[in-house]
Jmol script that loads the backbone (N, CA, C; Angstrom):
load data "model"
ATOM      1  N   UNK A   1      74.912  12.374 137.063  1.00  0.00           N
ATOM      2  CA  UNK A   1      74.989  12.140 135.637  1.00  0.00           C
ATOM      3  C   UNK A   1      74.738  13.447 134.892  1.00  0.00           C
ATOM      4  N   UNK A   2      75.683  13.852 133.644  1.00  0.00           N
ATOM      5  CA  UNK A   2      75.584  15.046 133.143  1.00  0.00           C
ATOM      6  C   UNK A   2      74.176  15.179 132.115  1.00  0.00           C
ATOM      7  N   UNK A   3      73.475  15.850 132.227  1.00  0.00           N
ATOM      8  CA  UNK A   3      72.321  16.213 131.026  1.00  0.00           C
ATOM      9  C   UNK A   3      73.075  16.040 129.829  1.00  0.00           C
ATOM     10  N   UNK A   4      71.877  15.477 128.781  1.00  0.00           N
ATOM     11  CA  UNK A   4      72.829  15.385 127.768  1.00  0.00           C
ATOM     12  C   UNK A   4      72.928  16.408 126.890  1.00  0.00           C
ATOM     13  N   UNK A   5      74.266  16.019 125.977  1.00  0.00           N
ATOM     14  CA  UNK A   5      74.891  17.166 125.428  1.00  0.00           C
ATOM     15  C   UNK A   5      75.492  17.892 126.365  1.00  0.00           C
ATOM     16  N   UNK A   6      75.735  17.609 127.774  1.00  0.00           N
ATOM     17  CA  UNK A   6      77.088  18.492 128.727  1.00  0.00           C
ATOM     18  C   UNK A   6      78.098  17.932 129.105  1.00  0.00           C
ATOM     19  N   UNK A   7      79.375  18.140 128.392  1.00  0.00           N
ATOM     20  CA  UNK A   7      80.563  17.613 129.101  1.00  0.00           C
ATOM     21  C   UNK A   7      80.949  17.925 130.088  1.00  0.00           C
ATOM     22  N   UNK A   8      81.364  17.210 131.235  1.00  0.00           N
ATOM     23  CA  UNK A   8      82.184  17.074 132.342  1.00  0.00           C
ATOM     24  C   UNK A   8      83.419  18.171 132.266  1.00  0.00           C
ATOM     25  N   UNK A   9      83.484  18.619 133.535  1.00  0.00           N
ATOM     26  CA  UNK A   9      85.133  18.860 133.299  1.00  0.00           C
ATOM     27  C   UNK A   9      85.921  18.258 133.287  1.00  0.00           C
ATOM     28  N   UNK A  10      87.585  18.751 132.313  1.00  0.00           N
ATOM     29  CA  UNK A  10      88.314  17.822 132.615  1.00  0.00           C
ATOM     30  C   UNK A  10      89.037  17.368 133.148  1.00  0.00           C
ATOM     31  N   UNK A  11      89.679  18.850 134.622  1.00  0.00           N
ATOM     32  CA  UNK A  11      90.233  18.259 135.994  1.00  0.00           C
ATOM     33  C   UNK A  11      89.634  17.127 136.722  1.00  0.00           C
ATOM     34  N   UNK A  12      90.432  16.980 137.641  1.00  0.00           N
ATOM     35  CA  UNK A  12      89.917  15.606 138.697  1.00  0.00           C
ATOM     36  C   UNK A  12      88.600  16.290 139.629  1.00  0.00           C
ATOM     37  N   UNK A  13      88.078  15.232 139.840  1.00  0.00           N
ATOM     38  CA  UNK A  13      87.432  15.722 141.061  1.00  0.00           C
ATOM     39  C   UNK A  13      87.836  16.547 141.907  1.00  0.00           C
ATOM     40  N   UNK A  14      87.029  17.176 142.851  1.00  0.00           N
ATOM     41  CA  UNK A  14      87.941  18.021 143.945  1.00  0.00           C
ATOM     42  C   UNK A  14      88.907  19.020 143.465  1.00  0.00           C
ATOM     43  N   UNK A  15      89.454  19.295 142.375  1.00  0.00           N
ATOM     44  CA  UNK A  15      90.418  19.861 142.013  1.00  0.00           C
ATOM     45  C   UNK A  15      89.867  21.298 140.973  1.00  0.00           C
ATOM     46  N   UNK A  16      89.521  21.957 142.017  1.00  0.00           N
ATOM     47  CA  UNK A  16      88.606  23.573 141.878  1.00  0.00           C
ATOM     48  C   UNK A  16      89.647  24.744 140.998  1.00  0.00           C
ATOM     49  N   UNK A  17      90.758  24.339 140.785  1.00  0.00           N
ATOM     50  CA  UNK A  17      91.781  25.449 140.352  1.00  0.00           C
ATOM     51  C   UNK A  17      91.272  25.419 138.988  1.00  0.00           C
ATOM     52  N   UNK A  18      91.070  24.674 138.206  1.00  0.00           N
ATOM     53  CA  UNK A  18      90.793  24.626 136.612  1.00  0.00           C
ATOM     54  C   UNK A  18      89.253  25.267 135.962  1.00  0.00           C
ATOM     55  N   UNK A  19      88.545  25.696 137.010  1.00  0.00           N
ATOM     56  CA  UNK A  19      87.446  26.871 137.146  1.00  0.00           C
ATOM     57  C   UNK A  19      87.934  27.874 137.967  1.00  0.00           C
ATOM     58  N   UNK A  20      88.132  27.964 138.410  1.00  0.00           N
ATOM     59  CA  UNK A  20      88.364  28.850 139.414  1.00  0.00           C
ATOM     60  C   UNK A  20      88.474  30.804 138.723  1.00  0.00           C
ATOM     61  N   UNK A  21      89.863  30.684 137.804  1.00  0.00           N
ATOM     62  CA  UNK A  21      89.691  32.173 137.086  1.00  0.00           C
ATOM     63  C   UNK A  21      88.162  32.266 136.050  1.00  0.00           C
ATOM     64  N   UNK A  22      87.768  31.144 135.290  1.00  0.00           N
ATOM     65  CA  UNK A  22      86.149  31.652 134.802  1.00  0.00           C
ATOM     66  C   UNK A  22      85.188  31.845 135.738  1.00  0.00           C
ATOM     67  N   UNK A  23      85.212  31.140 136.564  1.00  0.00           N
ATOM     68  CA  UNK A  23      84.203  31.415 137.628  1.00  0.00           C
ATOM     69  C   UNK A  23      84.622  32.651 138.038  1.00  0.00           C
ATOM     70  N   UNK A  24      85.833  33.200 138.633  1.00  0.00           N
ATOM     71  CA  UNK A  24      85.532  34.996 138.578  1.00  0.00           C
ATOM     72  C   UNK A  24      85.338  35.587 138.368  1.00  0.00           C
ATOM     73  N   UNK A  25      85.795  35.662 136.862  1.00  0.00           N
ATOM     74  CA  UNK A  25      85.608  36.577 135.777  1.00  0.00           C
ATOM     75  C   UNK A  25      84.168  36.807 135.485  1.00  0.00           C
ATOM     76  N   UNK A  26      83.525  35.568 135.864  1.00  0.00           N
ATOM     77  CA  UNK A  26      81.531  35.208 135.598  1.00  0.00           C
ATOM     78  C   UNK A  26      81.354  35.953 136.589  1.00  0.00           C
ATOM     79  N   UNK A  27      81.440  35.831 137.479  1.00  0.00           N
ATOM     80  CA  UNK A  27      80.893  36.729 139.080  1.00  0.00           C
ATOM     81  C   UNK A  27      80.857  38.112 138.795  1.00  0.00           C
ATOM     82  N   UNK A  28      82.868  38.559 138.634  1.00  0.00           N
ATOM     83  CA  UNK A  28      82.177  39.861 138.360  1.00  0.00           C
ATOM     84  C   UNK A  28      81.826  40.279 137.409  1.00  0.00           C
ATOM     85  N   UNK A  29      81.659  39.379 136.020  1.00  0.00           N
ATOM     86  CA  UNK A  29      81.069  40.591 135.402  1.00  0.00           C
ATOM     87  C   UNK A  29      79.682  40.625 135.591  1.00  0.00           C
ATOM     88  N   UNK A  30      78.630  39.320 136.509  1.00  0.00           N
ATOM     89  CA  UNK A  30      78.002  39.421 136.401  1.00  0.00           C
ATOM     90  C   UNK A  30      77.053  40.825 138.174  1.00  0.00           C
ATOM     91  N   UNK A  31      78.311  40.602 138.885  1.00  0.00           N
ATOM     92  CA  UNK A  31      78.212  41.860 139.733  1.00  0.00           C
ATOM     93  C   UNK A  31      78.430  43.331 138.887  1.00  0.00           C
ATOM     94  N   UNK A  32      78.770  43.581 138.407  1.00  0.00           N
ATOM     95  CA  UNK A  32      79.043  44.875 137.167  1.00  0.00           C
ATOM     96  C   UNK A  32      78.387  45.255 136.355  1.00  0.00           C
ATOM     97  N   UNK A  33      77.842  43.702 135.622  1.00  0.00           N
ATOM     98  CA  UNK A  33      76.906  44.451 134.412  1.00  0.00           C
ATOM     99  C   UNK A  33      75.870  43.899 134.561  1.00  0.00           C
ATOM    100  N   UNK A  34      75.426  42.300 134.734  1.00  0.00           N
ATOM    101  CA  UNK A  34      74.234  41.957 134.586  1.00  0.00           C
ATOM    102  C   UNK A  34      73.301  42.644 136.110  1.00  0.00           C
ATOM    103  N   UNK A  35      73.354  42.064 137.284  1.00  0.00           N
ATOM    104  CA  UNK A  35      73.383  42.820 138.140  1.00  0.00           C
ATOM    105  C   UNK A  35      72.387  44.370 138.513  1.00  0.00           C
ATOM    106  N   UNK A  36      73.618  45.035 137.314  1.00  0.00           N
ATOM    107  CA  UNK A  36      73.254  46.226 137.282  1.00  0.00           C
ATOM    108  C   UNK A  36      71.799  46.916 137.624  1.00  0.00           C
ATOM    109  N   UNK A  37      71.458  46.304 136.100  1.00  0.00           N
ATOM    110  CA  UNK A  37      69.789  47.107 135.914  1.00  0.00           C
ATOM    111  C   UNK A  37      69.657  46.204 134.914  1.00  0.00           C
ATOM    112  N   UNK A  38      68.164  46.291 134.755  1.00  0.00           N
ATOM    113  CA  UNK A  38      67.642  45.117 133.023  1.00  0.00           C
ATOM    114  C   UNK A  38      67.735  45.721 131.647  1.00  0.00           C
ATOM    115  N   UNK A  39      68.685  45.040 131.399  1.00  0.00           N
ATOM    116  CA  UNK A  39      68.447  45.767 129.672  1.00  0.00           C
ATOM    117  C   UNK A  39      67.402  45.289 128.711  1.00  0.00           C
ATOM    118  N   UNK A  40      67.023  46.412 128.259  1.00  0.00           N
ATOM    119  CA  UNK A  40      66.262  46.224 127.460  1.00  0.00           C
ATOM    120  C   UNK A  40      66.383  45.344 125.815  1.00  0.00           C
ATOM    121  N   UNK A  41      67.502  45.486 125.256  1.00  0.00           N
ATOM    122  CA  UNK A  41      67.537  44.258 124.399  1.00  0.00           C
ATOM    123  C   UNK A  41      68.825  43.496 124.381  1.00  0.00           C
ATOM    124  N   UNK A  42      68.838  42.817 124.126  1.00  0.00           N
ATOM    125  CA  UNK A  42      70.414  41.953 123.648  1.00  0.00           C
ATOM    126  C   UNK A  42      71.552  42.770 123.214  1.00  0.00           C
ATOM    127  N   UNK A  43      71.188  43.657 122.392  1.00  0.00           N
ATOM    128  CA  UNK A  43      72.209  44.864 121.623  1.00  0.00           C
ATOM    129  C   UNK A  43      72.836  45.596 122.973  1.00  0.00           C
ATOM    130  N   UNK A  44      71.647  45.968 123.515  1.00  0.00           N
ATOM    131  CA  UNK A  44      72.256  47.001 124.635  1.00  0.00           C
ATOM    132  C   UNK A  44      73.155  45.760 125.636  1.00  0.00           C
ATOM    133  N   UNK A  45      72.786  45.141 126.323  1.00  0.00           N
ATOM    134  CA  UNK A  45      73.345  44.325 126.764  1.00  0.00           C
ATOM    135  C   UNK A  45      75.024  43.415 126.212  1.00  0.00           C
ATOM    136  N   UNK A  46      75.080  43.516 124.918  1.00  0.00           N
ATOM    137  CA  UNK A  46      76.019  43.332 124.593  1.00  0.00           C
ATOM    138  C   UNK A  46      77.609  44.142 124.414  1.00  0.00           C
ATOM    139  N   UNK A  47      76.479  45.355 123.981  1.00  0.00           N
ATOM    140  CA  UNK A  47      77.405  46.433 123.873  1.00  0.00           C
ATOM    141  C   UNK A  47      77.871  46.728 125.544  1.00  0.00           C
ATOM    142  N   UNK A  48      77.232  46.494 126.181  1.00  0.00           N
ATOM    143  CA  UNK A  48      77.867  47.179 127.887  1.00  0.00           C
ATOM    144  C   UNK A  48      78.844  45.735 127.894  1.00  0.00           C
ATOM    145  N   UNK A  49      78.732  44.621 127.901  1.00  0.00           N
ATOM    146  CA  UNK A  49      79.722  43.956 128.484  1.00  0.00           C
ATOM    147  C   UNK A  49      81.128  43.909 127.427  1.00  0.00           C
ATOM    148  N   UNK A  50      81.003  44.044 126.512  1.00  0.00           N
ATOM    149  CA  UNK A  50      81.617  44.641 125.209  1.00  0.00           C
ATOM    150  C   UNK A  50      82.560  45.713 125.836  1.00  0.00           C
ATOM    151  N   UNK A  51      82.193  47.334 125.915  1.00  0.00           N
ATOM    152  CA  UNK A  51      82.905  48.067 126.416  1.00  0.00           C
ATOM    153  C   UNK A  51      83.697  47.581 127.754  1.00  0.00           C
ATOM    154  N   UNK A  52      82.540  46.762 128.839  1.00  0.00           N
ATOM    155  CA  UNK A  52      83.064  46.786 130.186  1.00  0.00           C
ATOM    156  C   UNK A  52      84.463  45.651 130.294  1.00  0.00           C
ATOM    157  N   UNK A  53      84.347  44.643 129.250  1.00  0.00           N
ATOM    158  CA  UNK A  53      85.631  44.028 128.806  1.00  0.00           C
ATOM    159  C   UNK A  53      86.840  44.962 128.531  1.00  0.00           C
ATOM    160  N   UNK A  54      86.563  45.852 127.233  1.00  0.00           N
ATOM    161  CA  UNK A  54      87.612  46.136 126.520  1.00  0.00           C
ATOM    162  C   UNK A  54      87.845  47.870 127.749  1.00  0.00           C
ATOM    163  N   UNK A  55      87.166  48.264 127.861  1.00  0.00           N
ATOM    164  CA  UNK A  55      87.662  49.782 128.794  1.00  0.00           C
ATOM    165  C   UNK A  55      88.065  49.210 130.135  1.00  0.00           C
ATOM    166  N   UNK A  56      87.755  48.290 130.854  1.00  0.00           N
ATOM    167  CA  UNK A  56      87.658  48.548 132.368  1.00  0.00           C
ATOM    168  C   UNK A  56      88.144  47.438 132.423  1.00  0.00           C
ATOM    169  N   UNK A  57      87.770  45.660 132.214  1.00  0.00           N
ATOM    170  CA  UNK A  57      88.394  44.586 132.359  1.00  0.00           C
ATOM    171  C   UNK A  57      89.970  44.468 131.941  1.00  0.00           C
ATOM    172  N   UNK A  58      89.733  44.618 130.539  1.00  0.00           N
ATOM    173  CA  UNK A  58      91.336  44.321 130.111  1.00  0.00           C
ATOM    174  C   UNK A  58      92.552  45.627 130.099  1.00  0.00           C
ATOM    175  N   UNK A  59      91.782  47.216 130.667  1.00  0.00           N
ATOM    176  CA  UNK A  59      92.753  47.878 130.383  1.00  0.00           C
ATOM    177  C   UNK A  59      93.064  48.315 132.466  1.00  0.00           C
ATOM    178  N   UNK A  60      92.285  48.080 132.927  1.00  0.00           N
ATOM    179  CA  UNK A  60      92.536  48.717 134.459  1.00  0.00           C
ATOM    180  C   UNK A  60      92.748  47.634 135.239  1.00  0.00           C
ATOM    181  N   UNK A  61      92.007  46.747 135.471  1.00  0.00           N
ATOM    182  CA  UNK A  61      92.284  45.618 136.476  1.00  0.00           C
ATOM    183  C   UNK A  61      93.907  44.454 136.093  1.00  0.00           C
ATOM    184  N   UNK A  62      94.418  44.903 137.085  1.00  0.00           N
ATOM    185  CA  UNK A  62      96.030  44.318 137.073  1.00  0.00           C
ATOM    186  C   UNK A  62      95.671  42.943 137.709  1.00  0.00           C
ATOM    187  N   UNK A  63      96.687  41.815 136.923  1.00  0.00           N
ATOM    188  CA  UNK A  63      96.667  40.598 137.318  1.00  0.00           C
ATOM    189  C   UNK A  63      97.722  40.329 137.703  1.00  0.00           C
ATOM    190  N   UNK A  64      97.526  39.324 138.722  1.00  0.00           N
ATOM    191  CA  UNK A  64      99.046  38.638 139.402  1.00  0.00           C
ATOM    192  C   UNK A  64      99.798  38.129 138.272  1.00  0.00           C
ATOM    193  N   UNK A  65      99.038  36.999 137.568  1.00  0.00           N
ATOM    194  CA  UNK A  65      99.704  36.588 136.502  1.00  0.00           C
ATOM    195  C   UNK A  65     100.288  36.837 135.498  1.00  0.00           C
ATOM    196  N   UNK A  66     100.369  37.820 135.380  1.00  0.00           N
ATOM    197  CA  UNK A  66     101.047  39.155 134.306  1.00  0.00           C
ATOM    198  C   UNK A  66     101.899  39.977 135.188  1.00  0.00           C
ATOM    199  N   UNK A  67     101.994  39.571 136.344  1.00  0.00           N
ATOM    200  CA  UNK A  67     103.061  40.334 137.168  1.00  0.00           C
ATOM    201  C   UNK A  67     102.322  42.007 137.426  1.00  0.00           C
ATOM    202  N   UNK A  68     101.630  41.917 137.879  1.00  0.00           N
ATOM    203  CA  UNK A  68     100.466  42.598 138.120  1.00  0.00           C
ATOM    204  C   UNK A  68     100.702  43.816 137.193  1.00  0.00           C
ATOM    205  N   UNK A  69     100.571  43.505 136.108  1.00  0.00           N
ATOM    206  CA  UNK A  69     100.273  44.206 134.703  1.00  0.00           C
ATOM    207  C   UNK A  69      98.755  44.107 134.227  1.00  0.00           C
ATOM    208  N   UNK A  70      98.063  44.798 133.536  1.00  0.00           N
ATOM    209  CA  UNK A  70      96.637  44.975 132.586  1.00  0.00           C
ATOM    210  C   UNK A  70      97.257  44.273 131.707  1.00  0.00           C
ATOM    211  N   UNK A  71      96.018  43.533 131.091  1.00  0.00           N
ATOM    212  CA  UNK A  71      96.344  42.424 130.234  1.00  0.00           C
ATOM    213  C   UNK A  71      96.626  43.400 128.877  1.00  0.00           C
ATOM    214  N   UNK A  72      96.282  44.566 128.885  1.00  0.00           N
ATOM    215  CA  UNK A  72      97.054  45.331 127.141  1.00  0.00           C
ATOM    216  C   UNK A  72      98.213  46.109 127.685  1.00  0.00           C
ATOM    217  N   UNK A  73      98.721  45.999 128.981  1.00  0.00           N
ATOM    218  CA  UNK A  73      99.898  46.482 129.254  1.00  0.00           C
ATOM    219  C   UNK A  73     100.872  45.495 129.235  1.00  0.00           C
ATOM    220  N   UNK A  74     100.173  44.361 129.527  1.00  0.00           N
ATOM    221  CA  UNK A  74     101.362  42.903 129.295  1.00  0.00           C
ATOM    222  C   UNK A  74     101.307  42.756 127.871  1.00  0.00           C
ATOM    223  N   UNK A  75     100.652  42.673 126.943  1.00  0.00           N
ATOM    224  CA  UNK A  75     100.320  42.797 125.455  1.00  0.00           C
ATOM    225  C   UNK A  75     101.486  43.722 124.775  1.00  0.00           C
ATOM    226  N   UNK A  76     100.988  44.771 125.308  1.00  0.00           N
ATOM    227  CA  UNK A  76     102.173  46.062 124.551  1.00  0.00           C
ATOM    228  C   UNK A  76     103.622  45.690 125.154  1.00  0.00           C
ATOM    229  N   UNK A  77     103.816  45.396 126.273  1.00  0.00           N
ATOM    230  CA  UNK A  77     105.614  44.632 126.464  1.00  0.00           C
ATOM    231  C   UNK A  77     105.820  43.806 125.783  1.00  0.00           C
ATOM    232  N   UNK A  78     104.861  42.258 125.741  1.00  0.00           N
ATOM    233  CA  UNK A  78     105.437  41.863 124.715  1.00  0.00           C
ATOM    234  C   UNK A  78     105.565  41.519 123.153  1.00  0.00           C
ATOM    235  N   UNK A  79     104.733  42.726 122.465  1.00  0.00           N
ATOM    236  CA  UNK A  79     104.820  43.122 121.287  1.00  0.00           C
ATOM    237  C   UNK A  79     106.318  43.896 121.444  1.00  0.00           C
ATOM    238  N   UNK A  80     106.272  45.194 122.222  1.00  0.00           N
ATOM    239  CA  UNK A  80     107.476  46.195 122.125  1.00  0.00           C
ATOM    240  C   UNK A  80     109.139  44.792 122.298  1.00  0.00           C
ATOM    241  N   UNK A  81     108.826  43.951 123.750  1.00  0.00           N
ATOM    242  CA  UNK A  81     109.493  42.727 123.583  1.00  0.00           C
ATOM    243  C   UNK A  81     109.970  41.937 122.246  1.00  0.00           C
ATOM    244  N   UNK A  82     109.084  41.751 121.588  1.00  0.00           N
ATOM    245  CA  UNK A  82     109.413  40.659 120.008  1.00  0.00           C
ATOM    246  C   UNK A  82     109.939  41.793 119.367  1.00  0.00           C
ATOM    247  N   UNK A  83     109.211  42.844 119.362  1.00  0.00           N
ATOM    248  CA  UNK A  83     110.268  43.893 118.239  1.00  0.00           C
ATOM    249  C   UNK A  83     111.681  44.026 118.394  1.00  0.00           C
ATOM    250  N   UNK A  84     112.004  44.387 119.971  1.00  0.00           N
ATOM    251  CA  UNK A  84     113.510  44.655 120.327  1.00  0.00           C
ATOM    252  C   UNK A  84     114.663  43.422 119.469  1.00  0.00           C
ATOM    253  N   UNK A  85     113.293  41.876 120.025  1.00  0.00           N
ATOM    254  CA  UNK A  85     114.549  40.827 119.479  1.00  0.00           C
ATOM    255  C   UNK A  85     114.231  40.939 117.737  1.00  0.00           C
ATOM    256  N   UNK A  86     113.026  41.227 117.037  1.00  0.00           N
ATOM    257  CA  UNK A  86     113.514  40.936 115.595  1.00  0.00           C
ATOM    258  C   UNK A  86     114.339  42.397 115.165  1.00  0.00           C
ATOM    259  N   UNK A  87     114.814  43.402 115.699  1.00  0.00           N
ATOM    260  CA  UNK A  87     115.768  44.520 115.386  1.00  0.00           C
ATOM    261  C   UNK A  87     116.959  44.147 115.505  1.00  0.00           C
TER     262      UNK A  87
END
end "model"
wireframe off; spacefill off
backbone 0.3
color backbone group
C-alpha cells in the first residue's frame, strides 16, 4: 500500500521500461555529483548539478534515441530543420 500522498506508477506491473531512463539519469547523476563529496549548502549543490546538466549531460553524452546525437545537437537540427521548411 502506497504512503499517503504517493501515487503509484502508471505502467503495469512488471513492466520496468516506464522508469527505466529516470532511474538512470538518477544513478548517474547521483554517481557524478552527489556521490562526489558533501556540499556544503544547497546553492553549491545546485549550482554543480545545474552546470553538470547543462555542460556535460545535455551537451556530451550521445543518446540512442536521438540517433546517437547530444540532446542540443538534436535541438540545433531540428531548429536548423523547421527553418529550412519555413524558407
Amino acid at each position: 500500500m502506497a504512503a499517503a500522498g504517493l501515487q503509484g506508477s502508471m505502467g503495469r506491473v512488471a513492466a520496468a521500461g516506464d522508469n527505466a531512463a529516470v532511474e538512470s539519469f538518477w544513478a548517474l547523476l547521483q554517481k557524478t555529483i552527489l556521490d562526489w563529496r558533501r556540499w556544503r549548502t544547497r546553492d553549491a549543490l545546485h549550482n554543480a548539478v545545474v552546470f553538470w546538466i547543462e555542460h556535460t549531460y545535455n551537451r556530451r553524452r550521445r543518446q540512442r534515441g536521438l540517433g546517437t546525437l547530444t540532446p542540443v545537437e538534436y535541438e540545433l537540427a531540428v531548429i536548423d530543420q523547421d527553418a529550412a521548411v519555413a524558407a
